[in-house]
TIRO-2110 file (N, C-alpha, C; in Angstrom, 1 decimal):
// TIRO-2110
4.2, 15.0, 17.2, N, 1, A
3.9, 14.2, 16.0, CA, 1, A
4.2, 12.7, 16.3, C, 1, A
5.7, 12.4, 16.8, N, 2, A
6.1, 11.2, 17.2, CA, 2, A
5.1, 10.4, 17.9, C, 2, A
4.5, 10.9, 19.1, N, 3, A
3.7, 10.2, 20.7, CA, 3, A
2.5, 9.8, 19.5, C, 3, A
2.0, 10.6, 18.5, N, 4, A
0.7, 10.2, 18.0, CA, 4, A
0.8, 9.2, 16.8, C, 4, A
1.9, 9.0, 16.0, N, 5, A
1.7, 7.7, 15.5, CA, 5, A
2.0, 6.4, 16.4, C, 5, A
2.8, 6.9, 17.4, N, 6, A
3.1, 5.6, 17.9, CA, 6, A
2.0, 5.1, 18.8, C, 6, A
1.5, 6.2, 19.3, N, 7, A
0.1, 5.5, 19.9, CA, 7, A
-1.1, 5.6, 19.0, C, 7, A
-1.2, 5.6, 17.9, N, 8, A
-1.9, 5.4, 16.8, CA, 8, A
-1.8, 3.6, 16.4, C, 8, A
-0.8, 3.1, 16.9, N, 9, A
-0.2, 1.5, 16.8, CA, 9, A
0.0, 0.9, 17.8, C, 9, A
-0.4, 1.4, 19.3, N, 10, A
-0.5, 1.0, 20.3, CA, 10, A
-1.9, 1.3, 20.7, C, 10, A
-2.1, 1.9, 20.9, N, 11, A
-3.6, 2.1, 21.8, CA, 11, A
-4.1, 3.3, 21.0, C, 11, A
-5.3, 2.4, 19.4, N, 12, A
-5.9, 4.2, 18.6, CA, 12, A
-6.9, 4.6, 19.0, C, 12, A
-7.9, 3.8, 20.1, N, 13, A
-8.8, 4.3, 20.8, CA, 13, A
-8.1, 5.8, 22.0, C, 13, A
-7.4, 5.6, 22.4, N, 14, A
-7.1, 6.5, 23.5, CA, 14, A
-6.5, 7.5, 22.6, C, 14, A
-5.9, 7.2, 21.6, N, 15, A
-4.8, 8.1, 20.5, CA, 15, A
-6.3, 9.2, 20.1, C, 15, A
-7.4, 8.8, 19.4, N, 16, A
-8.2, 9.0, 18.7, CA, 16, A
-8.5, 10.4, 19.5, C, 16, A
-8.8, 9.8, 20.9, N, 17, A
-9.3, 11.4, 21.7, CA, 17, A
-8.8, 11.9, 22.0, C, 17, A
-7.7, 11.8, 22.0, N, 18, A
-6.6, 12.6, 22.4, CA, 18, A
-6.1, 13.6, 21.3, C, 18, A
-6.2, 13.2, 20.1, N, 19, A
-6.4, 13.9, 18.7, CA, 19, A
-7.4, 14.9, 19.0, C, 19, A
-8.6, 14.3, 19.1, N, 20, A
-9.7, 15.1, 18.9, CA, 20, A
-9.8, 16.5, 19.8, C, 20, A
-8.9, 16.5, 21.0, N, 21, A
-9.1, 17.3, 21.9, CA, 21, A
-7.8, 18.8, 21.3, C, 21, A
-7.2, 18.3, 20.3, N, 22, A
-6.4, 19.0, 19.7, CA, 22, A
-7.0, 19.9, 18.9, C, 22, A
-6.0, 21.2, 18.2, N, 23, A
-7.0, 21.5, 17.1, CA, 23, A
-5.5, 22.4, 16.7, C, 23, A
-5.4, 21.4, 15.6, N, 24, A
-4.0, 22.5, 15.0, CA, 24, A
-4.3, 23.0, 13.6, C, 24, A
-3.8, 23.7, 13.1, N, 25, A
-4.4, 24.9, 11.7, CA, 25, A
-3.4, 23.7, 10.8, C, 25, A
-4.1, 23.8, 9.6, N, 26, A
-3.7, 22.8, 8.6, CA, 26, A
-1.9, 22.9, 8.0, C, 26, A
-1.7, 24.5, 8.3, N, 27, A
-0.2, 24.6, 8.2, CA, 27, A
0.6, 23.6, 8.8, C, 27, A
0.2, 24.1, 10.0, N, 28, A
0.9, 23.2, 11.1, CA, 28, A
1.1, 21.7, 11.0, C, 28, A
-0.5, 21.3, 10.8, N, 29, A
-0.4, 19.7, 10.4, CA, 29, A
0.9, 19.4, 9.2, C, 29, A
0.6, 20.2, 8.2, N, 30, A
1.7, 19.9, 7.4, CA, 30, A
3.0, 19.7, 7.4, C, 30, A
3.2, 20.5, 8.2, N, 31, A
4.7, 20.9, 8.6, CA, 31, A
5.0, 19.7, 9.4, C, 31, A
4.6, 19.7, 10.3, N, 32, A
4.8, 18.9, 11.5, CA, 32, A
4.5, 17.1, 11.3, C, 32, A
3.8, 16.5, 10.6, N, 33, A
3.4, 15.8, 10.2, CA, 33, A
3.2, 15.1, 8.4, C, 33, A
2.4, 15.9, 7.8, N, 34, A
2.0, 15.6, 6.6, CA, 34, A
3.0, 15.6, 5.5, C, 34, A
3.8, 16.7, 5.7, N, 35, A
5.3, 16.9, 5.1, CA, 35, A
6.0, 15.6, 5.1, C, 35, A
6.4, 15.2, 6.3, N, 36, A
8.1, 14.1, 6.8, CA, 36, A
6.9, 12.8, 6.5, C, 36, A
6.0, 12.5, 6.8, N, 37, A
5.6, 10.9, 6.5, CA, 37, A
5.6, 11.0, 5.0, C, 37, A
5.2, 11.9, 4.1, N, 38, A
4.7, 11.8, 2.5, CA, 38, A
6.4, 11.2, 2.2, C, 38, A
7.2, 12.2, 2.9, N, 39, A
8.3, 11.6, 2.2, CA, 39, A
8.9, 10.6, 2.5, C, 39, A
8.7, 9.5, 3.4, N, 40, A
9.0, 7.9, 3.3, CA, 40, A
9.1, 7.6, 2.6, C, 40, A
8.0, 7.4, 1.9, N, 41, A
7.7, 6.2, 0.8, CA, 41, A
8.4, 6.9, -0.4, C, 41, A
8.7, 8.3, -1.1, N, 42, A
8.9, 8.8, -2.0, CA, 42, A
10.4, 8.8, -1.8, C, 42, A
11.3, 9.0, -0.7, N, 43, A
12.8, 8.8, -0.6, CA, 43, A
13.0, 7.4, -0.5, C, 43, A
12.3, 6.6, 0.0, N, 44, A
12.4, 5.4, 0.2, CA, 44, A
12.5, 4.6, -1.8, C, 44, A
11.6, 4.9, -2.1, N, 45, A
11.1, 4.2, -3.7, CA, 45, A
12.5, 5.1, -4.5, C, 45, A
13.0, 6.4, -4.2, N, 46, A
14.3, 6.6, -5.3, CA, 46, A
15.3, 6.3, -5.3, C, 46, A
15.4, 5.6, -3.6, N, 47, A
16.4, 4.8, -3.3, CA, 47, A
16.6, 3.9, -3.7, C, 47, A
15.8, 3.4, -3.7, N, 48, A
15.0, 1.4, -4.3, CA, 48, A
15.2, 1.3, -5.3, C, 48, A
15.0, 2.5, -6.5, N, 49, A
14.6, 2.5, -8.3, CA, 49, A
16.2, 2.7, -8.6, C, 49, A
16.9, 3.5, -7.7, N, 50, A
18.1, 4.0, -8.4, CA, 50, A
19.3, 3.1, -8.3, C, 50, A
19.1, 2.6, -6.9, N, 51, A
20.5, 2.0, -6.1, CA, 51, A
20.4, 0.2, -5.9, C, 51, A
19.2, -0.2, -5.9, N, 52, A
19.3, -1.3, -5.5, CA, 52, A
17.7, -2.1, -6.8, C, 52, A
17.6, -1.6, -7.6, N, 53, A
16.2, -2.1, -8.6, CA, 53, A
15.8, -3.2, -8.8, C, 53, A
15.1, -3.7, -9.2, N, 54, A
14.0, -5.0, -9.2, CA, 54, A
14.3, -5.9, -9.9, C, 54, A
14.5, -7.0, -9.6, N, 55, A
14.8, -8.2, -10.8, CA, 55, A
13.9, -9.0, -11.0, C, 55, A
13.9, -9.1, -12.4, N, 56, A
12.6, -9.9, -12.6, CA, 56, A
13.5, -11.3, -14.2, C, 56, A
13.3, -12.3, -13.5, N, 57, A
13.9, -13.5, -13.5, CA, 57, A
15.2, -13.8, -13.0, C, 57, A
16.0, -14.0, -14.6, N, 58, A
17.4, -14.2, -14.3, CA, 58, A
18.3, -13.3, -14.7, C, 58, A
17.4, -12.0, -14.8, N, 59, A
18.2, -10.8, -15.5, CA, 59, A
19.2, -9.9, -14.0, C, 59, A
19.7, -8.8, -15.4, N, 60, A
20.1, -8.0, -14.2, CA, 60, A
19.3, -7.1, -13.7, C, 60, A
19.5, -6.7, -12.6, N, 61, A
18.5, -5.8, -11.9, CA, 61, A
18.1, -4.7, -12.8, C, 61, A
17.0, -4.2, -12.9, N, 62, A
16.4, -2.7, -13.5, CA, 62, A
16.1, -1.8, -12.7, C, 62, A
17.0, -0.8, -13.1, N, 63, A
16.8, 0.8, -12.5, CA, 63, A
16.4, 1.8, -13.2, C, 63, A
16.2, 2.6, -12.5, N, 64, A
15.9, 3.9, -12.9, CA, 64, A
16.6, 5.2, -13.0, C, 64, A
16.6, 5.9, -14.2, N, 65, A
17.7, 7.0, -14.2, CA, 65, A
17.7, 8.1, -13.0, C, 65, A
18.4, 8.6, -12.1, N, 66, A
18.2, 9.5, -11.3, CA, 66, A
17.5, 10.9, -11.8, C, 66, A
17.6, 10.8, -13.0, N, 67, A
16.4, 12.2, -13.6, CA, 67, A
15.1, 11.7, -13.5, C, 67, A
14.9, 10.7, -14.1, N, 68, A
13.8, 10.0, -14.2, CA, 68, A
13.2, 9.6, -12.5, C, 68, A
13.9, 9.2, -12.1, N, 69, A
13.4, 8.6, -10.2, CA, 69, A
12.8, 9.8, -9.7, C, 69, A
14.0, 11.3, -10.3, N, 70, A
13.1, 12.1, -9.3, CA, 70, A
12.9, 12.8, -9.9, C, 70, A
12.1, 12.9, -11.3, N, 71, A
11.0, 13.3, -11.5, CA, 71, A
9.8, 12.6, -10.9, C, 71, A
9.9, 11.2, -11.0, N, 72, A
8.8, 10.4, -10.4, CA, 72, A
8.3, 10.8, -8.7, C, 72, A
9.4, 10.8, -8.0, N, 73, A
9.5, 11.4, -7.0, CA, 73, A
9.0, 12.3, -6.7, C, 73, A
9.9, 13.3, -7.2, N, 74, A
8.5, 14.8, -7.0, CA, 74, A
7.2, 14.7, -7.0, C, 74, A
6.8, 14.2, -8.2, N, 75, A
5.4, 14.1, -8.7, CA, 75, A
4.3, 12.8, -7.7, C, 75, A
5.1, 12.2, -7.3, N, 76, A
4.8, 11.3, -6.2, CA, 76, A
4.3, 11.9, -5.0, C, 76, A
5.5, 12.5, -4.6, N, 77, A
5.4, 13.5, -3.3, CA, 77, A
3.5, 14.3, -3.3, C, 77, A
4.1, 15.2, -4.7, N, 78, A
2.6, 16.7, -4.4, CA, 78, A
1.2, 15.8, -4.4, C, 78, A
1.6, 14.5, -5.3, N, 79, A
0.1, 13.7, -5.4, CA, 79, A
-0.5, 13.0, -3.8, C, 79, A
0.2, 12.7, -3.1, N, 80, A
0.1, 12.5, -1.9, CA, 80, A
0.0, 13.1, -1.0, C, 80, A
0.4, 14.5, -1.0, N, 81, A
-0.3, 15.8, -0.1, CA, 81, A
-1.5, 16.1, -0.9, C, 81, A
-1.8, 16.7, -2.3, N, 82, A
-2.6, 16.5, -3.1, CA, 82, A
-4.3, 15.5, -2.5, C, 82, A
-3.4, 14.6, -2.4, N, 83, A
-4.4, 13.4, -1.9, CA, 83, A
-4.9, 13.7, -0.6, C, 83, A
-4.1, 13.7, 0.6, N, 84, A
-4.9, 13.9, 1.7, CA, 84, A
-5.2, 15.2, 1.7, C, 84, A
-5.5, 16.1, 1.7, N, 85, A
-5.9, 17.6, 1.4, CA, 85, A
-7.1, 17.3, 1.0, C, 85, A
-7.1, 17.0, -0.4, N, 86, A
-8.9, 16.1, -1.2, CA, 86, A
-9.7, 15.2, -0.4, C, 86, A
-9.1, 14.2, 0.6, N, 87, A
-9.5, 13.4, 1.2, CA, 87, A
-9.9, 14.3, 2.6, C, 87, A
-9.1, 15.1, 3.3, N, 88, A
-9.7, 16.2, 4.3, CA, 88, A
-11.1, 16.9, 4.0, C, 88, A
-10.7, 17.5, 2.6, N, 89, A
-12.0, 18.4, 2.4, CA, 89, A
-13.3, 18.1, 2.6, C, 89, A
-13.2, 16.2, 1.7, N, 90, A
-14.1, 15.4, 1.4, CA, 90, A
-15.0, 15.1, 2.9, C, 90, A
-14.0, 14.8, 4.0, N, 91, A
-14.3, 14.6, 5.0, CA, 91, A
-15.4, 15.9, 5.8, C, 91, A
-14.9, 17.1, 5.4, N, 92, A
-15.5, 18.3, 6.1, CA, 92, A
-16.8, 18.5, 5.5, C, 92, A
-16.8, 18.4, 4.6, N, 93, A
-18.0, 18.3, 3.6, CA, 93, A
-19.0, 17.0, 3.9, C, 93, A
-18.5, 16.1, 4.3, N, 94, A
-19.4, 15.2, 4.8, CA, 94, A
-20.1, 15.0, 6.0, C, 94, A
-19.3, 15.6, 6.5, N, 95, A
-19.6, 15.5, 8.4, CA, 95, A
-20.9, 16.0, 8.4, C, 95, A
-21.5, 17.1, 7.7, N, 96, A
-22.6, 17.9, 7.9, CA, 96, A
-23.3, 17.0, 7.8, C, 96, A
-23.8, 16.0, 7.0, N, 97, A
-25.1, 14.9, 6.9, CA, 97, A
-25.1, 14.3, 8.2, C, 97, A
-23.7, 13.8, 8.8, N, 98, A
-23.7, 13.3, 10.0, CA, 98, A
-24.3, 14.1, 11.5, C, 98, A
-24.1, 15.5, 11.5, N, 99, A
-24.7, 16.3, 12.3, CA, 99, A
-23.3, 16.9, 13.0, C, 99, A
-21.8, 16.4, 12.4, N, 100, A
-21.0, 17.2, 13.2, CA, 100, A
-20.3, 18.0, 12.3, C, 100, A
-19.6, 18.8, 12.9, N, 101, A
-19.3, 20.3, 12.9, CA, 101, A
-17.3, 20.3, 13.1, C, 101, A
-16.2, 19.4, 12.7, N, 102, A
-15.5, 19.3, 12.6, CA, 102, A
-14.5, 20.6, 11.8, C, 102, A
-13.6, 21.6, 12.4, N, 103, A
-13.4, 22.5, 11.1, CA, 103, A
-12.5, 21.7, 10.1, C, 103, A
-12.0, 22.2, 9.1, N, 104, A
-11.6, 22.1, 7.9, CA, 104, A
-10.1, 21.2, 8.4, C, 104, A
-9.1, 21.8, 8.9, N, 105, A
-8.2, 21.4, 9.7, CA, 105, A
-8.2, 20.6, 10.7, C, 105, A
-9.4, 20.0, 11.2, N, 106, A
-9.1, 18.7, 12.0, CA, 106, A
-9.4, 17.7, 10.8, C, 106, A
-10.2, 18.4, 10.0, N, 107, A
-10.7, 17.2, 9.3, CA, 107, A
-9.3, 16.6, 8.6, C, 107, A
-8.9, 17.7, 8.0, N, 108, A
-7.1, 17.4, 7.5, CA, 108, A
-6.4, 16.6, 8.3, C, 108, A
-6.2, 16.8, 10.0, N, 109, A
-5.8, 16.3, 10.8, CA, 109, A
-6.1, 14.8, 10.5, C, 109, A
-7.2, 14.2, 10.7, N, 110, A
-8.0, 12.9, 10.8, CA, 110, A
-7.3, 12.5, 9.5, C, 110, A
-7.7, 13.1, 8.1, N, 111, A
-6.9, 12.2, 7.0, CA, 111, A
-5.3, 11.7, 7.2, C, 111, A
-4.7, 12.5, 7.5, N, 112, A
-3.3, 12.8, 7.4, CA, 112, A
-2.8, 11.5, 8.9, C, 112, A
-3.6, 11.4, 9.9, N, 113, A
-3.5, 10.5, 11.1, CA, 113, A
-4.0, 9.1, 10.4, C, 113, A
-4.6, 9.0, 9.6, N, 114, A
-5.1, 8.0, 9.4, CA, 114, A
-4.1, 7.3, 8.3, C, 114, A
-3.9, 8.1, 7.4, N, 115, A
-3.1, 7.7, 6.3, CA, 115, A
-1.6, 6.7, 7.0, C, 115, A
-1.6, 7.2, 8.2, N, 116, A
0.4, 7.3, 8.7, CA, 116, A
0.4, 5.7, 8.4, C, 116, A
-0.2, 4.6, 8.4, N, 117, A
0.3, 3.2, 8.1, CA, 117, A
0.6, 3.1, 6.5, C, 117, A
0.2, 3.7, 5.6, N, 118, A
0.3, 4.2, 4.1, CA, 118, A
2.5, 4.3, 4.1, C, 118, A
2.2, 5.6, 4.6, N, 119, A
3.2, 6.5, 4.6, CA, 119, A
4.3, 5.7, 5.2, C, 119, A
4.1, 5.1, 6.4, N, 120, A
5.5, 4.5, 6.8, CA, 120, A
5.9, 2.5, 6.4, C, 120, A
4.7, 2.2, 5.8, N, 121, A
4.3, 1.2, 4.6, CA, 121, A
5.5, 1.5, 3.7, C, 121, A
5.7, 3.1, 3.0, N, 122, A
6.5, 3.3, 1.7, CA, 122, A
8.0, 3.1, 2.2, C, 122, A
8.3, 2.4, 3.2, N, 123, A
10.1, 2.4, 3.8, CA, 123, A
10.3, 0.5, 2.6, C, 123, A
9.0, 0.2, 2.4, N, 124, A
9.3, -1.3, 1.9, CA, 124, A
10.0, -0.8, 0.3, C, 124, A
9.7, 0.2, 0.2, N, 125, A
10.4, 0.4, -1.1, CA, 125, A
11.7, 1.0, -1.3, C, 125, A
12.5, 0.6, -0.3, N, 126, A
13.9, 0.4, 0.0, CA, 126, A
14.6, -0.8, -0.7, C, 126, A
13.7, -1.6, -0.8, N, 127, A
13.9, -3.0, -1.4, CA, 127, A
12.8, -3.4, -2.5, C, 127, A
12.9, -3.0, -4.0, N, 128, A
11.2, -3.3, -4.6, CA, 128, A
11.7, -4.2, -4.9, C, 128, A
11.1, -5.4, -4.3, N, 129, A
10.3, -6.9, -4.7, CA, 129, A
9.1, -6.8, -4.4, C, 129, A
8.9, -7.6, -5.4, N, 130, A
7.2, -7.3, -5.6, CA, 130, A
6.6, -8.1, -4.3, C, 130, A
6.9, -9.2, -3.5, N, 131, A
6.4, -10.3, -2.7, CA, 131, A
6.6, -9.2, -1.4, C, 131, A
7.5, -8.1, -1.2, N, 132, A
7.8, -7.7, -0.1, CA, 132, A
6.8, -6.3, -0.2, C, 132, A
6.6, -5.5, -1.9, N, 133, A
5.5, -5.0, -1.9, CA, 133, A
4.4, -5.1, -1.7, C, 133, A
4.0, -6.5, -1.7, N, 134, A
2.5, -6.6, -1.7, CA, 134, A
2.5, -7.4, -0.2, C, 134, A
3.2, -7.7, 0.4, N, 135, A
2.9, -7.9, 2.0, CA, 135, A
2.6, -6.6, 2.7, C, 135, A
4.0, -5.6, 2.5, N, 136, A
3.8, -4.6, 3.4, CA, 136, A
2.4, -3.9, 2.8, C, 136, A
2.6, -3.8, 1.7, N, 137, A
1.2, -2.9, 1.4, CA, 137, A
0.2, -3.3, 1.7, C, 137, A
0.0, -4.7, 1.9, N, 138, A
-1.8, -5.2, 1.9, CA, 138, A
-1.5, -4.7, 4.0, C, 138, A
-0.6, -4.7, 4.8, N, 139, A
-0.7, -4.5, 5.7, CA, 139, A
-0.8, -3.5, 6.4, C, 139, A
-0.3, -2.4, 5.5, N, 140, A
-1.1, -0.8, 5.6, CA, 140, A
-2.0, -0.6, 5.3, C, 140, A
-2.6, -0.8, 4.3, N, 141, A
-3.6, -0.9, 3.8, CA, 141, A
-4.9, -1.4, 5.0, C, 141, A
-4.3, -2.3, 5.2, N, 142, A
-5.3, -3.2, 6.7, CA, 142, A
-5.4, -2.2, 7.8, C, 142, A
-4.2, -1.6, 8.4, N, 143, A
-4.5, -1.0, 9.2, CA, 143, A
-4.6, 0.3, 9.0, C, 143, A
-4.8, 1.1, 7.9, N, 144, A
-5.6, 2.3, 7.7, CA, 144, A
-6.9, 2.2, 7.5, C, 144, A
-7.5, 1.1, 7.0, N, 145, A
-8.8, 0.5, 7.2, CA, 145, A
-8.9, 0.6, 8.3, C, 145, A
-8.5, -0.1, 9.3, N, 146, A
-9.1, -0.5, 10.7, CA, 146, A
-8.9, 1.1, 11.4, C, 146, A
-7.9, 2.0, 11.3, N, 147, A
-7.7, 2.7, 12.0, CA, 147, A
-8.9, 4.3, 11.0, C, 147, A
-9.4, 3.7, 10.4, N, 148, A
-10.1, 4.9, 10.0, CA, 148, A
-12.0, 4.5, 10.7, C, 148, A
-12.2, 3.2, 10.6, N, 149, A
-13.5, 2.5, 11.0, CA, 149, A
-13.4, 2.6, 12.9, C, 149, A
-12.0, 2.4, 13.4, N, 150, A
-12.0, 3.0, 14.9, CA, 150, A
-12.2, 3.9, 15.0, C, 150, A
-11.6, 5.1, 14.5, N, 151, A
-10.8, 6.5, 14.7, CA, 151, A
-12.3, 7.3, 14.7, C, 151, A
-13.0, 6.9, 13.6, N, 152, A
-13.8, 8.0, 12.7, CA, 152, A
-15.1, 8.5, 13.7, C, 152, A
-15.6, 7.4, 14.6, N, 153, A
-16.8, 7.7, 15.5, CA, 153, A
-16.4, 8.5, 16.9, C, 153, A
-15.3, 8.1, 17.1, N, 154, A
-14.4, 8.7, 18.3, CA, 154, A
-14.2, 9.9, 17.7, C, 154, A
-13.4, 10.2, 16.5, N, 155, A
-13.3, 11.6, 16.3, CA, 155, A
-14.1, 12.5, 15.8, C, 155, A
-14.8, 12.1, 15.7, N, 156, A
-16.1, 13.0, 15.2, CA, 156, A
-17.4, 13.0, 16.6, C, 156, A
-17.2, 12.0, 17.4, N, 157, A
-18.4, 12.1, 18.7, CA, 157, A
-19.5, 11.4, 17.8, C, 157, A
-19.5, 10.7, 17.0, N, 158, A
-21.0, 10.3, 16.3, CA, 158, A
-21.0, 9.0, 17.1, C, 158, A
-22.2, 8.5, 16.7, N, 159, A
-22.6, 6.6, 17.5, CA, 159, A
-21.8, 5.9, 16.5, C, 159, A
-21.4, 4.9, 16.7, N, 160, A
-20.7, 4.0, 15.9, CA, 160, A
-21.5, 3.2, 14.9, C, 160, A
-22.8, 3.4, 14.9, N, 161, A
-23.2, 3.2, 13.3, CA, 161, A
-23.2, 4.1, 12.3, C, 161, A
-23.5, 5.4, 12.5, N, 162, A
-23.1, 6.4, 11.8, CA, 162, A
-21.6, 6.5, 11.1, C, 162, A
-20.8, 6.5, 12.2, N, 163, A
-19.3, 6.0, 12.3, CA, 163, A
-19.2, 5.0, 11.2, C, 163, A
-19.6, 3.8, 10.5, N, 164, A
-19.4, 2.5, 9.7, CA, 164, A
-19.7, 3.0, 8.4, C, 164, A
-21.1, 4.1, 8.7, N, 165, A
-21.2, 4.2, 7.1, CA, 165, A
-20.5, 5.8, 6.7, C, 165, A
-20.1, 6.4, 7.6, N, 166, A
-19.3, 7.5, 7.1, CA, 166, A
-18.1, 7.1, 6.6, C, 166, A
-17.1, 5.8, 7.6, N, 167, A
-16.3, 5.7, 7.1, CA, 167, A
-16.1, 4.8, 5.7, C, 167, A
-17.2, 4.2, 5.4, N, 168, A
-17.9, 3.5, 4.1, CA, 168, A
-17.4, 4.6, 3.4, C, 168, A
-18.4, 5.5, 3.3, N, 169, A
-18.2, 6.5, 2.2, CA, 169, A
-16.8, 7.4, 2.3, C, 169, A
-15.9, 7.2, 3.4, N, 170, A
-14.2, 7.9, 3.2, CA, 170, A
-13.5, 6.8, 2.1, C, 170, A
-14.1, 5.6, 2.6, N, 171, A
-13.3, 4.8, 1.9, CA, 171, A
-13.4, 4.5, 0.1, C, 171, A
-14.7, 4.8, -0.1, N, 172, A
-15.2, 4.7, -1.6, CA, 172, A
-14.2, 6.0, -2.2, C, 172, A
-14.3, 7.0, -1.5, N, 173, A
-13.9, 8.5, -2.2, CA, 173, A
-12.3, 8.3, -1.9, C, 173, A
-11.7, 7.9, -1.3, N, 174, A
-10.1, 7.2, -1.2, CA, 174, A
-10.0, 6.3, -2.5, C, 174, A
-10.4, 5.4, -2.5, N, 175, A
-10.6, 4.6, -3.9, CA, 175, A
-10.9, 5.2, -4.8, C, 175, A
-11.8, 6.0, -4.9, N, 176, A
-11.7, 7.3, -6.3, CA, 176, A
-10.3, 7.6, -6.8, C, 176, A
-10.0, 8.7, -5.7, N, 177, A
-8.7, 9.4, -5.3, CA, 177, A
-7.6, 8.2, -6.0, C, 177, A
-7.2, 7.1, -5.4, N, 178, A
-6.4, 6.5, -6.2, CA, 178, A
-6.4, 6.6, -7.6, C, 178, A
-7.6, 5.5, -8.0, N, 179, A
-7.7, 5.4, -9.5, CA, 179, A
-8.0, 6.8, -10.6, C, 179, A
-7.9, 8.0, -9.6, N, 180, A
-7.4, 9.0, -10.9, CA, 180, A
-6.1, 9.3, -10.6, C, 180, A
-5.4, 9.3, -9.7, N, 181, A
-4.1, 9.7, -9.6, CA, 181, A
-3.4, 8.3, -10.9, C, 181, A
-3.7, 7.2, -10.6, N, 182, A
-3.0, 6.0, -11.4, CA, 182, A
-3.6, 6.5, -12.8, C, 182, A
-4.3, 7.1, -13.1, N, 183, A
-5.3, 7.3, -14.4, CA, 183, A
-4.4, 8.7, -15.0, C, 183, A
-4.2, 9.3, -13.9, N, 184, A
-3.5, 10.6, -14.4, CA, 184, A
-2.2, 10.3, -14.7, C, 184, A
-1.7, 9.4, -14.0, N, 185, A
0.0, 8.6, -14.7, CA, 185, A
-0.2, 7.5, -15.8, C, 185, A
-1.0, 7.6, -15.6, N, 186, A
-1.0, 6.9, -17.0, CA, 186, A
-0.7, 7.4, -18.6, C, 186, A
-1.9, 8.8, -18.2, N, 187, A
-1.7, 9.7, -19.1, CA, 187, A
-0.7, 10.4, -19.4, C, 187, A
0.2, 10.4, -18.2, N, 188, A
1.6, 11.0, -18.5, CA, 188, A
2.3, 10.5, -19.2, C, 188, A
2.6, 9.2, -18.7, N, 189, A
3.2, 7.7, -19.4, CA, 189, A
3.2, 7.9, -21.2, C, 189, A
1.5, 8.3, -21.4, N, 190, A
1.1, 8.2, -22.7, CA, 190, A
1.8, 9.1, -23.5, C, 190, A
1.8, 10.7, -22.8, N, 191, A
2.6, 11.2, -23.4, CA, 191, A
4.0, 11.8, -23.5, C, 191, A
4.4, 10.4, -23.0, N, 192, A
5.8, 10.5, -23.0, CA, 192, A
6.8, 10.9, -21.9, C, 192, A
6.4, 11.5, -20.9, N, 193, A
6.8, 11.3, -19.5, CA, 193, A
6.4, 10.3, -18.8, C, 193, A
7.6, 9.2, -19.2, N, 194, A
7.5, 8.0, -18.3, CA, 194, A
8.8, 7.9, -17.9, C, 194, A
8.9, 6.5, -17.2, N, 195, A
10.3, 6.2, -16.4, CA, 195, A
11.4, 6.1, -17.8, C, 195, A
12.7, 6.2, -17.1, N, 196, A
13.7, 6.0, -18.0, CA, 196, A
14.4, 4.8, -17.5, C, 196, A
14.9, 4.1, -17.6, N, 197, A
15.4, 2.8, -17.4, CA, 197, A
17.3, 3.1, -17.7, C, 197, A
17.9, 2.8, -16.5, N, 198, A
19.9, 2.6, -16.8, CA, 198, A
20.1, 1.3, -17.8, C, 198, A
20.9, 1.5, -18.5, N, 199, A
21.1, 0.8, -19.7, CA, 199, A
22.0, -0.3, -19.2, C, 199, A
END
């Protein structure tokens, strides 16, 4: 798991086929991978909400109750496996317009490799400021972009224009995927499972 994010940030062309020559059963991805990255950002953020919280002016810091953090936590966590699982499927289901034939589990594979700048992105919420949130994030962000628009024609064997608009269409259905998960906490929020705040 290690050798492939780090060469996922060094060299994702060589990383990509080297992936692709793999083929692990979706268990396994999970375990070995999709498991320990989901939880960065999720240990990382209850660390951040509980022990060290956000100041916003000249106040004192705002935290989060440790019931509260991890409930948020949890529910953080399964949305994020949740997520790339939906985002695997979406992928296996798509390949066929393309003419390839990826099974269900590499496709998982691909989401879950792609996401890893996401996932190790969530260590910035060790510290929530918002200025340090929205650097690291626009920068994962950037390079799961770039590493999904590389990754996608190499791991699938398509031509690289095929490649631009498949990964078009990963990226629209990722953007879905967010704005219902944020839609679905919202609705939580609404009814009354929201954060609790230390007094």
């Amino acid at each position: 798991m290690i050798h492939h994010v780090w060469g996922l940030f060094t060299h994702p062309d060589q990383e990509w086929r080297q992936i692709r020559g793999e083929e692990e059963s979706i268990g396994h991805m999970y375990l070995t991978h999709t498991l320990i990255l989901a939880a960065i950002p999720v240990i990382s953020a209850y660390i951040g909400t509980t022990q060290v919280g956000w100041v916003i002016g000249d106040r004192e810091p705002v935290m989060l109750t440790h019931g509260s953090a991890l409930w948020m936590t949890a529910m953080s966590y399964l949305s994020m496996l949740l997520g790339v699982a939906v985002m695997g499927g979406f992928i296996h289901w798509m390949a066929r317009t393309y003419d390839a034939t990826p099974s269900l589990a590499r496709c998982v594979a691909f989401a879950t490799y792609t996401a890893t700048p996401l996932f190790l992105g969530g260590l910035a919420a060790l510290y929530p400021h918002m200025w340090l949130g929205m650097l690291v994030g626009t920068a994962a962000i950037s390079y799961t972009v770039y590493l999904l628009y590389v990754g996608l024609p190499t791991f699938m064997n398509i031509p690289s224009e095929e490649g631009f608009m498949f990964s078009s269409s990963i990226l629209a259905v990722g953007l879905v995927v967010l704005v219902a998960i944020m839609a679905f906490t919202v609705v939580l929020w609404g009814i009354g499972i929201g954060p609790e705040y230390t007094s």
